[in-house]
BAKETOR-409434 format. One line per field, with one value per residue (C-alpha): residue number from 1; residue in one letter; x, y, z. Coordinates in nm, 3 decimals, padded with zeros to 5 digits. Each point is the difference from the previous one (the first is absolute). Layout:
BAKETOR-409434
pos <- [NUM,...] .
code <- [A,...] .
X <- [X,...] .
Y <- [Y,...] .
Z <- [Z,...] .
END
This chain:
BAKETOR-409434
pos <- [1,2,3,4,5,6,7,8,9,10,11,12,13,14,15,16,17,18,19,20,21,22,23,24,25,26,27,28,29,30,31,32,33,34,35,36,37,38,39,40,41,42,43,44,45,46,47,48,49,50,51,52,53,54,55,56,57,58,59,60,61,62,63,64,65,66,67,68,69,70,71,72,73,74,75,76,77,78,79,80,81,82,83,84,85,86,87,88,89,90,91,92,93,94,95,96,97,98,99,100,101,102,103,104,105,106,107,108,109,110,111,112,113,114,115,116,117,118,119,120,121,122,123,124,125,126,127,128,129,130,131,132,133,134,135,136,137,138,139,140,141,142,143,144,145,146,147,148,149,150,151,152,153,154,155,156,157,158,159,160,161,162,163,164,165,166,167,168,169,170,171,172,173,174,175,176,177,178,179,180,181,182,183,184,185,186,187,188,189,190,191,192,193,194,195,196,197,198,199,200,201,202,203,204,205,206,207,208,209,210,211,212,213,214,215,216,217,218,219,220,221,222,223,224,225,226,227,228,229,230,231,232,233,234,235,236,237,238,239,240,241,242,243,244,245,246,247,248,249,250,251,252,253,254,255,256,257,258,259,260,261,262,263,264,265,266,267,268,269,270,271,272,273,274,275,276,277,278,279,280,281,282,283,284,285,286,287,288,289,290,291,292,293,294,295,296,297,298,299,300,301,302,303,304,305,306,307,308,309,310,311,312,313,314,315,316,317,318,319,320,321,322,323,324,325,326,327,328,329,330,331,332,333,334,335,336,337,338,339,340,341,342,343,344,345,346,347,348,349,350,351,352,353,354,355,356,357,358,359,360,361,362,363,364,365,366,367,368,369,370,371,372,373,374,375,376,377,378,379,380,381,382,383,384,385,386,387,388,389,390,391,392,393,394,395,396,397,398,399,400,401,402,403,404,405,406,407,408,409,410,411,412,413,414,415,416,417,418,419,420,421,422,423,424,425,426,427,428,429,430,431,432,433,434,435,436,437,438,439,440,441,442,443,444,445,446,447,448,449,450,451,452,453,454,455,456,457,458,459,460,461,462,463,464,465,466,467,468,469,470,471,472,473,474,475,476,477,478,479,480,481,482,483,484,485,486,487,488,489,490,491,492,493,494,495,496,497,498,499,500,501,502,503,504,505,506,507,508,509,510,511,512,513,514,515,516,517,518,519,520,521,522,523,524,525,526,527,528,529,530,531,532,533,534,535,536,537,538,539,540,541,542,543,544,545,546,547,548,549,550,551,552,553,554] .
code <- [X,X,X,X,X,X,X,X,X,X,X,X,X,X,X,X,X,X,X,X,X,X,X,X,X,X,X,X,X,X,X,X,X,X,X,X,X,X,X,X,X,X,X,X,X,X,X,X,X,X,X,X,X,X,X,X,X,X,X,X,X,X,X,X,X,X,X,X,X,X,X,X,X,X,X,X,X,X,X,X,X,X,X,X,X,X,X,X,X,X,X,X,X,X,X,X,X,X,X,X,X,X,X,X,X,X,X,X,X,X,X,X,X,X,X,X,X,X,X,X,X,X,X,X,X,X,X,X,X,X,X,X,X,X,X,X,X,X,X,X,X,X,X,X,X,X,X,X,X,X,X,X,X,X,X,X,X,X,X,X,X,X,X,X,X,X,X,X,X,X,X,X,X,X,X,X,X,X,X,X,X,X,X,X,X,X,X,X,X,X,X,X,X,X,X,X,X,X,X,X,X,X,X,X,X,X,X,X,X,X,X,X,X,X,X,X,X,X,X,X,X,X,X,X,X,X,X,X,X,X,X,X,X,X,X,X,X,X,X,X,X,X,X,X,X,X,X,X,X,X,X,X,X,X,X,X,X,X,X,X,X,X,X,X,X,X,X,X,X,X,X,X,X,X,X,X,X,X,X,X,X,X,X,X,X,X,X,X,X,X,X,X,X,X,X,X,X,X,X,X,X,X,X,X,X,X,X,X,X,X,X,X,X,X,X,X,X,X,X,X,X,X,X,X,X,X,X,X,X,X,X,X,X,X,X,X,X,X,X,X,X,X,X,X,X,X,X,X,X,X,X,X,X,X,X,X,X,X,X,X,X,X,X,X,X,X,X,X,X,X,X,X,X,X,X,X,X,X,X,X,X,X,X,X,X,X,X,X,X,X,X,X,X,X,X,X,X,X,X,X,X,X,X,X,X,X,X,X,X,X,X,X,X,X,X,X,X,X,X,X,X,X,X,X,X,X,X,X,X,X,X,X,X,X,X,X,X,X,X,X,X,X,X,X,X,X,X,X,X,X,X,X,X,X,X,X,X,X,X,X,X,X,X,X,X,X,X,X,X,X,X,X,X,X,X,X,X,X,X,X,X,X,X,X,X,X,X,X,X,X,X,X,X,X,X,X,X,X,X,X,X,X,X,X,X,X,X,X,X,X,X,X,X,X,X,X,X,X,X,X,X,X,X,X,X,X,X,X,X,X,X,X,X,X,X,X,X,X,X,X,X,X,X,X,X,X,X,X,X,X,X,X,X,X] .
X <- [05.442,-00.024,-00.248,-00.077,00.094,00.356,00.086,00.324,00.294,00.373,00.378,00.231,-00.156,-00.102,-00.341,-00.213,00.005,-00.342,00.072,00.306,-00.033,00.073,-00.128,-00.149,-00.256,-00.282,00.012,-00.271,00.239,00.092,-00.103,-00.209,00.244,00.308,-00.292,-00.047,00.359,00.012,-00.268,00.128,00.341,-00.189,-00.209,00.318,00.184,-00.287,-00.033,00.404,-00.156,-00.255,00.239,00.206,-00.280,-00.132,00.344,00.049,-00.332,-00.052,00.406,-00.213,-00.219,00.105,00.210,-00.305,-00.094,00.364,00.138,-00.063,00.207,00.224,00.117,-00.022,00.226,00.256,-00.032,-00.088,-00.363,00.197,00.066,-00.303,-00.191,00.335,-00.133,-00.276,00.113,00.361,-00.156,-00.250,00.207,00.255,-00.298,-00.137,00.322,00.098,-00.392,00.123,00.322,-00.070,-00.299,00.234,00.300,-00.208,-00.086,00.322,00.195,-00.296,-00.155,00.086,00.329,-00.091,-00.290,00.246,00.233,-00.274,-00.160,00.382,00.028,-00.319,00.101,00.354,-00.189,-00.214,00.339,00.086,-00.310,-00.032,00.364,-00.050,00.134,-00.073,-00.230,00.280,00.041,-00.392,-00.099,00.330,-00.166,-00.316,00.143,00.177,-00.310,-00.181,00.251,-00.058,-00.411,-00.021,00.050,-00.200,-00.350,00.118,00.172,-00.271,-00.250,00.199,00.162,-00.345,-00.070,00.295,-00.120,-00.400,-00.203,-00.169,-00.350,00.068,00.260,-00.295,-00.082,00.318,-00.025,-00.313,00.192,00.307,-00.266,-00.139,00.342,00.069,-00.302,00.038,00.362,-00.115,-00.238,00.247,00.274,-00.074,-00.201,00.329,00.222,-00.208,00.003,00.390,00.062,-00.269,00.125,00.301,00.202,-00.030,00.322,-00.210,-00.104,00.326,00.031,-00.277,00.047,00.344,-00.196,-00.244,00.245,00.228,-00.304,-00.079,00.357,-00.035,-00.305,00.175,00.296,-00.175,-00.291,00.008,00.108,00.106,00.201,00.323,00.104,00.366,-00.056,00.239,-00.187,00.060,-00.156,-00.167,00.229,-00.138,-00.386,00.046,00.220,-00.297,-00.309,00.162,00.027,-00.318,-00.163,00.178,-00.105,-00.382,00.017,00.126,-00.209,-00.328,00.182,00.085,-00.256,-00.199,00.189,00.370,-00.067,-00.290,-00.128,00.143,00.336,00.354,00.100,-00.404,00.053,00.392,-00.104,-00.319,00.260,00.221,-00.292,-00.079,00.344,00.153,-00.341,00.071,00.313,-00.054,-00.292,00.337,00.233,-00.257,-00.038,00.362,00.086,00.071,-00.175,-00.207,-00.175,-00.324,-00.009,-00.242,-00.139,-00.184,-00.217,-00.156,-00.178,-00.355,-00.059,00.342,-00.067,-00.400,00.076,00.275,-00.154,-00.341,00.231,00.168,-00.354,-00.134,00.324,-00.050,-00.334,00.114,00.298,-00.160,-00.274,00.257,00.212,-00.275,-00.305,00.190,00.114,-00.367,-00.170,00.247,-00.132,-00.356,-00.095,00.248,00.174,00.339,00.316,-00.005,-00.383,-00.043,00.271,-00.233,-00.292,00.131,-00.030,-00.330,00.163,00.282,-00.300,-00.150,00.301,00.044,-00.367,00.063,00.357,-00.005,-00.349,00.071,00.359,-00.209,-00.264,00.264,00.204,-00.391,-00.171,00.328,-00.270,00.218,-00.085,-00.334,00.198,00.214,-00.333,-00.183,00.286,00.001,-00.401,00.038,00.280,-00.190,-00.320,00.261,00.127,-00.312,-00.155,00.319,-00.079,-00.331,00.128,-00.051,00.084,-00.286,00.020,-00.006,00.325,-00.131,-00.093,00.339,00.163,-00.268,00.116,00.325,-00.097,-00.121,00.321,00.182,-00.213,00.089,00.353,-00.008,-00.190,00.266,00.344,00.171,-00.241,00.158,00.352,-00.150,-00.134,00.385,00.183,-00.249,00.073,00.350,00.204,00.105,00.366,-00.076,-00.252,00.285,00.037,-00.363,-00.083,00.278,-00.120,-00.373,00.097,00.244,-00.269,-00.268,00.237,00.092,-00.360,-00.123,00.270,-00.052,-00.470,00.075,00.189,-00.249,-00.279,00.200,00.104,-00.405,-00.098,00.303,-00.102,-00.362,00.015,00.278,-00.261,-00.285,00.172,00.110,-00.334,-00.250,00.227,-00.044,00.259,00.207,-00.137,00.220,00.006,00.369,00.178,-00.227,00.276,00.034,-00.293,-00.007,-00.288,00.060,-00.031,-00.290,-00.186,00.085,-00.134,-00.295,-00.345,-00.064,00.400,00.022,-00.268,00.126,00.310,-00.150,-00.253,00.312,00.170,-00.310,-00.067,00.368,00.077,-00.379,00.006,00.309,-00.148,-00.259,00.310,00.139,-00.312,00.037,00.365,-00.202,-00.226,00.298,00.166,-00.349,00.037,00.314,-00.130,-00.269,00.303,00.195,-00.017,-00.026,00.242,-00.060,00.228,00.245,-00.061,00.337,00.387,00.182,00.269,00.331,00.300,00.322,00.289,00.370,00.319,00.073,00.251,00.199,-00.099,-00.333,-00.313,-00.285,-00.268,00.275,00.064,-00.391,-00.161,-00.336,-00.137,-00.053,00.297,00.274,-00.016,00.176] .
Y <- [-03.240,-00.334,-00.257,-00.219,-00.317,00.104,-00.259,-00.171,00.100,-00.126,00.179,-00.171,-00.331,-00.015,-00.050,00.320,00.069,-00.113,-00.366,00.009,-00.246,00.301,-00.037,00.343,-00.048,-00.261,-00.233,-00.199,-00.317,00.033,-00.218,00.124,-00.014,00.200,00.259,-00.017,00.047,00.326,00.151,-00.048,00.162,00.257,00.098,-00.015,00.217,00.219,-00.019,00.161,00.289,00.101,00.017,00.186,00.234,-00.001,00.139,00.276,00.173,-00.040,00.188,00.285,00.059,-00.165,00.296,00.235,00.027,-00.174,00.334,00.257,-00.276,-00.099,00.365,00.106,-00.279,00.076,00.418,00.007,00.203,00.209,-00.288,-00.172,00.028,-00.184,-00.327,-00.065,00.181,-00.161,-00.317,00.132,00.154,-00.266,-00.302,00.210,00.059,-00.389,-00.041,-00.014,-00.117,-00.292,-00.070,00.107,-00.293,-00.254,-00.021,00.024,-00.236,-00.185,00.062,-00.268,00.174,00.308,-00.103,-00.186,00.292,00.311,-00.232,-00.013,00.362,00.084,-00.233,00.215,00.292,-00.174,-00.094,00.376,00.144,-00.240,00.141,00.343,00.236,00.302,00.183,-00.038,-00.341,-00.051,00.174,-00.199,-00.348,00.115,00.117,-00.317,-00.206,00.209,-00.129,-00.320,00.034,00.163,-00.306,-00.215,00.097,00.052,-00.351,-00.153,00.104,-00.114,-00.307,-00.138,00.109,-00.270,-00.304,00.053,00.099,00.332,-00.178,-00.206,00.318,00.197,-00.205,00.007,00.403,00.070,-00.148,00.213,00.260,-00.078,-00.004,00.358,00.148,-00.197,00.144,00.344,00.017,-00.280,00.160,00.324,-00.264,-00.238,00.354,00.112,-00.316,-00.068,00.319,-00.044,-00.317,-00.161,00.254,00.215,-00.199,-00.291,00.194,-00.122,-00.312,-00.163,00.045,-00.309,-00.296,00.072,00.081,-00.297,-00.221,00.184,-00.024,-00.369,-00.072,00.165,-00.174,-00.326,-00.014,00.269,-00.070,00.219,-00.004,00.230,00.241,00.082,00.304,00.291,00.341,00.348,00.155,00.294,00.271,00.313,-00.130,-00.138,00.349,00.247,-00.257,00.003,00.442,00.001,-00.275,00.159,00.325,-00.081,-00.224,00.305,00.182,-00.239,-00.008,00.333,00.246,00.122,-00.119,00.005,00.349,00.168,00.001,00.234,00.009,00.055,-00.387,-00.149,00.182,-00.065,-00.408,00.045,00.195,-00.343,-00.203,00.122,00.065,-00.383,-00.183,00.216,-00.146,-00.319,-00.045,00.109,-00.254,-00.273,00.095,-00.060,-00.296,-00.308,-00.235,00.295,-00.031,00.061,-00.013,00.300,-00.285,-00.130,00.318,-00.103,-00.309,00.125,-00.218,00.092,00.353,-00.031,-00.209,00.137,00.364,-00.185,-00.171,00.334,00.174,-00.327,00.065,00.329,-00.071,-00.306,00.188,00.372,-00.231,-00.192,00.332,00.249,-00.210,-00.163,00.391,00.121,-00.301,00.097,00.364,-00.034,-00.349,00.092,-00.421,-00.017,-00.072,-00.389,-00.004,00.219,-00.213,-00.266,00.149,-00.037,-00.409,00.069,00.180,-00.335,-00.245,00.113,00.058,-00.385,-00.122,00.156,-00.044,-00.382,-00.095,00.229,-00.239,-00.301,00.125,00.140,-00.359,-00.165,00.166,00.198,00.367,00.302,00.293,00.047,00.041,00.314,00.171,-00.163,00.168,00.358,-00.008,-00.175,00.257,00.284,-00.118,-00.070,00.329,00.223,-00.209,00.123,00.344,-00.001,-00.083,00.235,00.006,-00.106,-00.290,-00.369,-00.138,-00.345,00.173,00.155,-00.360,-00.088,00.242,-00.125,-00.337,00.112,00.192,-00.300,-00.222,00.292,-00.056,-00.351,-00.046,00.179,00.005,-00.309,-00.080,00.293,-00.135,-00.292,00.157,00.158,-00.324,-00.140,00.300,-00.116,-00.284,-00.246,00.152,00.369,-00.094,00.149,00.300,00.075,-00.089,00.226,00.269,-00.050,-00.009,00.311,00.210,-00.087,00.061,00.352,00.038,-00.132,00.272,00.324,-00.100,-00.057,00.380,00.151,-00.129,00.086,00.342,00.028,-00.117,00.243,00.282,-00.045,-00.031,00.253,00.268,-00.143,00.012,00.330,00.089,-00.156,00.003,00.275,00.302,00.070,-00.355,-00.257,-00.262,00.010,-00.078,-00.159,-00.145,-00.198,-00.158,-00.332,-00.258,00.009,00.373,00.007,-00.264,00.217,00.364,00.126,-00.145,00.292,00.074,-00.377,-00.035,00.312,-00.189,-00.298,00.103,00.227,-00.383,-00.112,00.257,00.028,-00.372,-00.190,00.259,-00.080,-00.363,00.154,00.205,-00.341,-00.112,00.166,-00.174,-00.391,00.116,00.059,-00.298,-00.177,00.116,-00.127,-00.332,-00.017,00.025,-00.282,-00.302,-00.310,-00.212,-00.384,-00.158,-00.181,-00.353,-00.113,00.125,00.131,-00.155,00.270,-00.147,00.142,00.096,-00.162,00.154,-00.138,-00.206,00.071,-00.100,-00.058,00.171,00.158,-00.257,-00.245,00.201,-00.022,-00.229,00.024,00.104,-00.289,-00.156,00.182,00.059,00.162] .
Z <- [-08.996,00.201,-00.009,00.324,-00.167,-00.216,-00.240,00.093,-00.110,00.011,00.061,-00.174,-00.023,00.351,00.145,00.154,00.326,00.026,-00.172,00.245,00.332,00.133,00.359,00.069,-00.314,00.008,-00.332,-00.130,00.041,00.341,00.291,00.286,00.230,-00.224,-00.004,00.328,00.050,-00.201,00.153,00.372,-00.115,-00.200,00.353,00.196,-00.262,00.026,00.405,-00.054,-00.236,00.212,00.333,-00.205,-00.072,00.317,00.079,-00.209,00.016,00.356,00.016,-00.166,00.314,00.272,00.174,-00.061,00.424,00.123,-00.163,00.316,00.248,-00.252,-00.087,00.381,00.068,-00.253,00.055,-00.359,-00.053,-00.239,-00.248,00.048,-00.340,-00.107,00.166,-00.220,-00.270,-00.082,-00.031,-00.210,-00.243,-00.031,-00.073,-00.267,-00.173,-00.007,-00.114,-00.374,00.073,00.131,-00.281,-00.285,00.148,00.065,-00.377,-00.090,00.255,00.160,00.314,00.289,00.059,-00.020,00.249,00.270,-00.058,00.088,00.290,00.138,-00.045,00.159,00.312,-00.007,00.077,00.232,00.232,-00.054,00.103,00.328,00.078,-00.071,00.281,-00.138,-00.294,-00.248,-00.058,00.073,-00.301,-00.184,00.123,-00.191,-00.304,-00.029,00.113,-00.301,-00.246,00.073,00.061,-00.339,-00.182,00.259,-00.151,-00.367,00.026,00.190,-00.281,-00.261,00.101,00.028,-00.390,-00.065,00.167,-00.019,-00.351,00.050,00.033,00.279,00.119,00.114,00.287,00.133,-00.103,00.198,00.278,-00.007,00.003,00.293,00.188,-00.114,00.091,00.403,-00.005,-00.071,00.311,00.226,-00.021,00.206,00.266,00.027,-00.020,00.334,00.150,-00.031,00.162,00.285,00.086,-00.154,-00.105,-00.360,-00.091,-00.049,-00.327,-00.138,00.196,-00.145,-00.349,00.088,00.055,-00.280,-00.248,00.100,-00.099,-00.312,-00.133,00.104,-00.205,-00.309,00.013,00.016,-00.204,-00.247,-00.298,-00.249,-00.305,-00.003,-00.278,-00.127,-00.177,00.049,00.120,-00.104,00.305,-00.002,00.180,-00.155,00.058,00.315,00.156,-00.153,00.111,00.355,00.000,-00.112,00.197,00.315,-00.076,-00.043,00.312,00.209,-00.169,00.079,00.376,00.095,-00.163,00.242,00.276,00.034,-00.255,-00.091,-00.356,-00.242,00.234,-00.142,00.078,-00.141,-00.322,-00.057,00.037,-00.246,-00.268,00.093,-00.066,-00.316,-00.076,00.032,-00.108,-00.353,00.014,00.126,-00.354,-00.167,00.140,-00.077,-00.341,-00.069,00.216,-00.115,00.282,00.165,00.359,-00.133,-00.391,-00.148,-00.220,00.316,-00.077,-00.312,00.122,00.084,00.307,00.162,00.002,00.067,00.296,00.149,00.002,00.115,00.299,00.102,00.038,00.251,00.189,00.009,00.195,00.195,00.155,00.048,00.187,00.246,00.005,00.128,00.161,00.301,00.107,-00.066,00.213,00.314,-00.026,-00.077,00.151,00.306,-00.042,00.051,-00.279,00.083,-00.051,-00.275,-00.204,00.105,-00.098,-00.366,-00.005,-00.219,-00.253,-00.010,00.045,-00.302,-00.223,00.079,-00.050,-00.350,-00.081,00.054,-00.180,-00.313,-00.034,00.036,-00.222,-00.295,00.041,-00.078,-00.288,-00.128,00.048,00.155,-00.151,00.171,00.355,-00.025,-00.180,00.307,00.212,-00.075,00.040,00.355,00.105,-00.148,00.222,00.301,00.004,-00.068,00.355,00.144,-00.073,00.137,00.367,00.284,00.337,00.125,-00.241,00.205,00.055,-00.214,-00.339,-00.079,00.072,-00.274,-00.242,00.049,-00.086,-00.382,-00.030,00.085,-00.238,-00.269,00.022,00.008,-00.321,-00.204,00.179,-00.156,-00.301,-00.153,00.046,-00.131,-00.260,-00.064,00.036,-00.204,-00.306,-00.034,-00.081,00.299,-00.065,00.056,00.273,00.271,-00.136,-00.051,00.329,00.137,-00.220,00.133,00.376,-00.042,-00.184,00.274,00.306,-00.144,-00.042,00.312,00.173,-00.191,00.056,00.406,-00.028,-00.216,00.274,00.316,-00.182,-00.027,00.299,00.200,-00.191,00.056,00.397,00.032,-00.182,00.190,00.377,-00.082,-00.085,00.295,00.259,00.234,-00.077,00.337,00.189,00.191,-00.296,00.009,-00.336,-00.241,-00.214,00.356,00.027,00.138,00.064,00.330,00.050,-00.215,00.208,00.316,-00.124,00.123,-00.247,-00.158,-00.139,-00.069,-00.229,-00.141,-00.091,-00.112,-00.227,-00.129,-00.041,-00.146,-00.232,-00.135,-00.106,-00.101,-00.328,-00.146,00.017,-00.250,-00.243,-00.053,-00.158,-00.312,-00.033,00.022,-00.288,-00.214,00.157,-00.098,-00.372,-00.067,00.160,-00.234,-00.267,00.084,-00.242,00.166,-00.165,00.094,00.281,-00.077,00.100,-00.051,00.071,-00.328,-00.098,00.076,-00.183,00.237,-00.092,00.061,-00.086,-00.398,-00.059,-00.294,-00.305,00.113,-00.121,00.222,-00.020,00.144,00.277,00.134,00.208,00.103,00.397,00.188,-00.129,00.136,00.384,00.292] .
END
């Protein structure tokens, strides 16, 4: 496919992009301090992307505990799920969207335009007056955080070579694995303290200096090609995403499995995604072309990425709730009590970028991955509750190292299967597959888990006592029955969740198996050139209508 040293090539008599004195790429001619030069904008471009990160995956957690105050306050509890879930839906849908336009009309507008967006529904939320436009500030801040992370990811594929790319990778990395566990913390504390409007308030300041940073230093050349968008692809993906969002959301919860409204949204599901593999077989520019499915890698590591989010998020779902019953800690504490699991998806994330940057040697780390996680949850599944409060924050730490291994070395592995060109739309296609699989593995562990305790209450529980409604338990209640009924509940607690820890072992072997499969193409030590294309004049032919990237900017 691609070697890591491409031989230079020319569009229409001009220089590559990497011959170019293009100042995001490092020539062999170029002074020490015009390096220097690049590489400061390059960090600052990058200090923009992972803001903007920081942004959008914290939006995905950070009204986890402000919920209960923030719903009480608006007389709302009805419409809850909708928080959470509205913004949810909405990023996932603009996943591929987002990847699919920056390809075809570059990405720094498109990347001002969603962070603008995102701080729209920001100003909405921190105005909201009552559940209605609350859940309409997060739908729009999900259209606009949808493209954050896919933009993020793939504006750094055009100004660093996918070598060097996987330092900056295993640092995005590390920022979405602290979001995941500080966003509930900062959630809590802005409603302690503060105010839960804060949630929104602070995304203004930070996306103000993002937007700054992108306007001045990233550089990006523009493309004037006119777009057949995908109506029929992107109507069907967004039933069917919908659908299997509420479905991931509600089962179990809002409606019990196998209810009239759970299996009229799976028919949906099925239904739409049928159609949606239709639309994209006949569009012209579709969201996510089939052919993306016969590279090897894409398909080995996306299904191997879905399987580690799978465990990362059933982990950070389900643990905090079981450390509150069984180790009696409170919400703010038990979301602190997850800093291991962060600490080592860091450790990890950041040394296998450096390392992959350095000898060019990736494949090794999602294999090392799945055995980590595998050996992360099976320790999980041994705990008890007489287990010391210290060893489970242990076992959290090799989860966490898990994850980090493999998280973005396989969309490094993705971007690094395609041409610089299509790297948007693979990277949308990527994220999208792993956040629909990431949802639908945290439902099939809470359906476990719930179903589990529910039997297992029913069951040890004394028939007739004064336990009151166990579908009401709280840790507080629990911590103030009597010894005897509360270790009744907690080993119940216990002995529900740490064995679905064990049933998602099976899923890392076959996640472990395809990683064995993936071919470890060489990275690329240089940027392609991408020749972009401006509207023809007439009488002109194409290869005077070209001009290579670095050449042209916004």
């Amino acid at each position: 496919m691609t070697s890591s040293h491409p031989e230079p090539a020319t569009a229409g008599g001009i220089p590559n992009a990497a011959q170019t004195t293009d100042p995001e790429r490092p020539t062999a001619g170029r002074s020490t301090a015009g390096r220097s030069t690049a590489r400061r904008r390059v960090l600052l471009v990058s200090a923009g992307l992972l803001v903007s990160m920081l942004l959008s995956s914290l939006d995905q957690t950070i009204f986890s505990t402000a919920l209960p105050t923030i719903v009480g306050e608006l007389h709302g509890v009805n419409h809850m799920l909708w928080v959470t879930t509205a913004y949810l839906v909405a990023a996932t849908i603009m996943m591929p969207i987002y990847g699919k336009l920056g390809d075809l009309l570059g990405r720094k507008g498109l990347f001002i335009g969603a962070l603008t967006v995102f701080l729209v529904g920001s100003v909405i939320g921190g105005l909201a007056q009552d559940m209605t436009w609350l859940i309409v500030a997060r739908a729009v801040q999900g259209i606009g955080g949808g493209g954050l992370m896919i933009l993020s990811q793939a504006i750094i594929a055009d100004v660093v070579p996918v070598r060097e790319r996987s330092k900056y990778m295993g640092v995005m990395g590390a920022v979405f694995g602290v979001s995941s566990v500080a966003g509930p913390l900062l959630g809590g504390w802005f409603t302690e303290s503060i105010g839960w409007r804060w949630a929104f308030w602070i995304n203004i300041p930070l996306g103000l200096a993002a937007i700054a940073l992108a306007a001045v230093f990233l550089r990006l050349p523009r493309h004037h090609t006119k777009v057949r968008f995908d109506v029929w692809g992107t109507i069907t993906m967004a039933i069917a995403v919908t659908s299997i969002i509420l479905v991931a959301s509600w089962g179990g919860t809002e409606h019990e499995w196998g209810s009239p409204t759970i299996n009229a949204l799976i028919v949906l599901a099925v239904v739409f995604s049928a159609a949606f593999v239709l639309a994209e077989h006949r569009a012209a520019e579709p969201i996510i072309p089939l052919s993306v499915f016969r590279n090897r890698n894409f398909v080995l590591a996306t299904s191997a990425g879905l399987f580690v989010g799978v465990a990362m998020f059933g982990t950070i779902a389900y643990l905090p709730t079981y450390l509150q019953m069984v180790a009696g800690v409170d919400a703010t504490v038990s979301g602190l009590l997850m800093i291991p699991m962060i600490l080592g998806l860091m450790a990890t994330a950041l040394t296998t970028g450096q390392l992959a940057a350095r000898t060019g040697r990736y494949k090794w780390m999602p294999i090392a991955s799945m055995i980590v996680l595998g050996v992360g949850l099976w320790l999980l599944s041994t705990l008890t509750p007489a287990t010391p409060l210290w060893v489970p924050l242990a076992y959290l730490f090799v989860v966490g190292s898990g994850v980090g291994l493999a998280m973005q070395i396989l969309v490094l592995v993705v971007q690094n299967s395609f041409p610089d060109r299509q790297v948007g739309t693979a990277t949308g296609a990527n994220n999208f597959f792993r956040e629909i699989g990431a949802s639908l593995g945290a439902a099939v562990v809470g359906a476990l888990f719930t179903s589990r305790l529910t039997d297992l209450l029913a069951e040890r529980l004394p028939a007739g006592g004064q336990t009151g409604d166990a579908n009401s338990f709280t840790p507080e209640l629990v911590n103030g029955m009597p010894d005897a009924l509360r270790e009744v509940v907690v080993g119940a607690y216990n002995d529900a969740l740490t064995p679905v820890f064990a049933l998602l072992i099976p899923m890392l072997a076959i996640g472990l198996v395809l990683a064995v499969f993936i071919r470890e193409v060489p990275l690329r030590a240089s940027l392609e050139p991408v020749e972009e294309t401006i509207p023809a004049e007439p009488g002109t032919t194409p290869t005077d209508t070209t001009t290579s990237k670095g050449t042209l900017r916004s």
